[in-house]
N, C-alpha and C positions, 0 to 999 in steps of 0.2 A: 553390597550394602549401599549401593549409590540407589540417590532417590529417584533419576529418570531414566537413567541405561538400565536395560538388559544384558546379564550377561548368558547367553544358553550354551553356546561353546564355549569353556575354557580349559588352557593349557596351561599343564603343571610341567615345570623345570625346577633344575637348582644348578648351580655353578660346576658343581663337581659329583661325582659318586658318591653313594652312603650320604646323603643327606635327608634322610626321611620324604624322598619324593613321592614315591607309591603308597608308601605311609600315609602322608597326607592326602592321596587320589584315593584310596578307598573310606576312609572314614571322611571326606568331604561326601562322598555318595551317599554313604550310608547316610548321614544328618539328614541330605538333603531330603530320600527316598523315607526316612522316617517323618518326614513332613509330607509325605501322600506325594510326594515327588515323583515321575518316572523320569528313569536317571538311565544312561549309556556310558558305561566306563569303556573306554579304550585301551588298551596295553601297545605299546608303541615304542615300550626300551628293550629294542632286538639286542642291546649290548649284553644284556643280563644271562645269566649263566642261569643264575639265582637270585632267589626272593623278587621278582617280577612276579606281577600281578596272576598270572595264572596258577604261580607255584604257592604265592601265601594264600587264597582261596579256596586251594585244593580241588580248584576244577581242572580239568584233562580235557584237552581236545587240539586233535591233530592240526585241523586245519583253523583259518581264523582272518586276519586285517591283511597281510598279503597274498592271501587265496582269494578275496574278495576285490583287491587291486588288482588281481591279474586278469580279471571277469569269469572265474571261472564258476563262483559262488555270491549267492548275496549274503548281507548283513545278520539278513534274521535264519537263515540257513545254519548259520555257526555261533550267534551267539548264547552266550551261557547263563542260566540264570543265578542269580545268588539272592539269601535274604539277606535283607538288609538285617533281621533281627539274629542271625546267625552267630553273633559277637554281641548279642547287649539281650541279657536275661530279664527273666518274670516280664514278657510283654506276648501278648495275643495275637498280634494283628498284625498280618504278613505285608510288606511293600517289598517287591522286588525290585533288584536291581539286575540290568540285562550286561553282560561282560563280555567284549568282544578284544579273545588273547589272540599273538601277532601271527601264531600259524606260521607256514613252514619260511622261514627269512631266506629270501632270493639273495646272490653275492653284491647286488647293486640296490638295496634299502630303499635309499635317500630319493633315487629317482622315480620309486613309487609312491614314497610319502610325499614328495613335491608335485606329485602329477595331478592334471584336471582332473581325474576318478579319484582320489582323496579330496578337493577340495567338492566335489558332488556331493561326495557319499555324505562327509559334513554335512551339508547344505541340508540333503535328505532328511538325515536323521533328526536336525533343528525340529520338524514338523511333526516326530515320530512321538519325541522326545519334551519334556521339560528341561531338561541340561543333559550335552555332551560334553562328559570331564576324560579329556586324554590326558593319560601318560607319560609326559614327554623322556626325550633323553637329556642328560646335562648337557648344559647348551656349551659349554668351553672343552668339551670334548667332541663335539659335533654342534660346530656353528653353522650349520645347515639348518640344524633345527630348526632354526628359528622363520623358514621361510615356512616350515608347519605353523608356528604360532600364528599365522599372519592370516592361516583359515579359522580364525579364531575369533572371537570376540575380544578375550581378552587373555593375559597371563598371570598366575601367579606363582611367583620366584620362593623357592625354599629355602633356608638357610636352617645349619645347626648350632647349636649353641655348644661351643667348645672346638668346631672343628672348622667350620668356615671360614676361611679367610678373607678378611674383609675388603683386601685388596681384588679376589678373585669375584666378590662378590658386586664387588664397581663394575671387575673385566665383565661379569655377565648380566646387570644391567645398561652396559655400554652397549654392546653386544644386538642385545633384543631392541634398545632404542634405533640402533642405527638401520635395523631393520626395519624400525618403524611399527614394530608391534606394542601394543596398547599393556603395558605393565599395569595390574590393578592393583596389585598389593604384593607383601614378603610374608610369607607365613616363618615365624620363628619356630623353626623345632626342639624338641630336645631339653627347654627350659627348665632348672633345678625347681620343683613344685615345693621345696621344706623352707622352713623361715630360716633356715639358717643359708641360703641362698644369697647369692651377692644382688642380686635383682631385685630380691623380695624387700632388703632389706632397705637398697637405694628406693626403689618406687615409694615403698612406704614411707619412707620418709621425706619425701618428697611432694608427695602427693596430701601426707600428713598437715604437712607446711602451707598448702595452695587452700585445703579448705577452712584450715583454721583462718586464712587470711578473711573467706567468703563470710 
C-alpha cells in the first residue's frame, strides 16, 4: 500500500508454526490475480509434512523449486496452474495463478535456497510476473530464512490471534531486522469477526470516541 515502492517479490513468515502463514500466501495471490494480476506463488516450507501449499490446492507434482535449483528443470517446466476463482463462487472470468510446490527436498535445504540460482530465478520471474509471493518458513525455527527474505522486496510477518507470543513475535522481528530485511507489515490472523469479540468491542469504542471528537 505504499505510495512509491514497489513491492513484486514478497515474503511471507511468521514466528512460529500454525500461524496462518500459507493461509495468508494463497488468498494474498488470489486477491491479487482477481485484480487481472499475474501472480507466482512459491511453496518453500520443506518443513511441512502437511497443509503446505501443494497439499491444500490439491495440486500433485513430483518435482518442483529444488528440481529447478539443482538445474535440472526450469520454472515454467513444473509449475502448476490454479484458479484463482477456484475458492470464491458465481464469478466468470478465469485469472490464474501459476504455483511452483518445493519438489523433491535435498538433505541440505538452506544451501539452495540461499544460493545465486535462487536469488536469479527471483530476479527472473519479477519480469515474468506482476508479484512473486513465497512461502516462507518460520523464521525462529530457521533463522536462515531470513537470508531468503533479503531476495526480496519485502516481508510480511504473520501473527495469530490467541496463539502468538508476543514476546516471540519481537524474537522474530528482531531477527529479520537484523538481517536487514525490509518488514512491510504484520498481517493479524485469526481475529474473533462477532461483536462479542474483545477487539471489536475495544476498536469500537475507541474509534467511536475519535470521530465523535471530529
Amino acid at each position: 500500500a505504499h505510495p512509491e515502492k514497489k513491492y513484486h517479490a514478497i515474503y511471507i513468515t511468521s514466528a512460529g508454526p500454525e500461524e496462518g502463514k500459507t493461509f495468508i500466501a494463497l488468498n494474498l495471490s488470489i486477491v491479487l490475480a482477481t485484480m487481472g494480476k499475474r501472480v507466482m506463488l512459491i511453496d518453500t516450507d520443506f518443513r511441512k509434512k502437511s497443509g503446505h501449499l501443494t497439499g491444500v490446492t490439491r495440486l500433485k507434482k513430483e518435482r518442483g523449486l529444488f528440481d529447478v535449483l539443482r538445474g535440472d528443470i526450469e520454472p515454467q517446466d513444473v509449475k502448476l496452474p490454479l484458479s484463482a476463482y477456484q475458492y470464491i463462487k458465481d464469478q466468470q472470468t478465469i485469472q490464474r495463478i501459476d504455483v511452483l510446490p518445493t519438489g523433491e527436498v535435498p538433505p541440505n535445504p538452506f544451501v539452495f535456497l540461499e544460493s545465486d540460482r535462487m536469488r536469479d530465478m527471483v530476479s527472473a520471474l519479477r519480469y515474468r510476473y506482476d508479484y512473486v509471493i513465497i512461502d516462507g518458513v518460520p523464521i525462529l525455527l530457521f533463522a536462515d530464512a531470513a537470508y531468503l527474505a533479503d531476495f526480496t522486496d519485502g516481508v510480511l510477518l504473520t501473527a495469530r490471534y490467541g496463539r502468538t507470543d508476543l514476546k516471540e513475535l519481537e524474537q522474530a522481528k528482531d531477527t529479520l531486522t537484523t538481517a536487514k530485511s525490509n518488514i512491510i507489515g504484520v498481517v493479524m490472523n485469526g481475529l474473533p469477526r462477532t461483536r462479542g469479540g474483545y477487539y471489536y468491542k475495544y476498536y469500537h469504542k475507541y474509534y467511536s470516541k475519535y470521530y465523535q471528537k471530529e
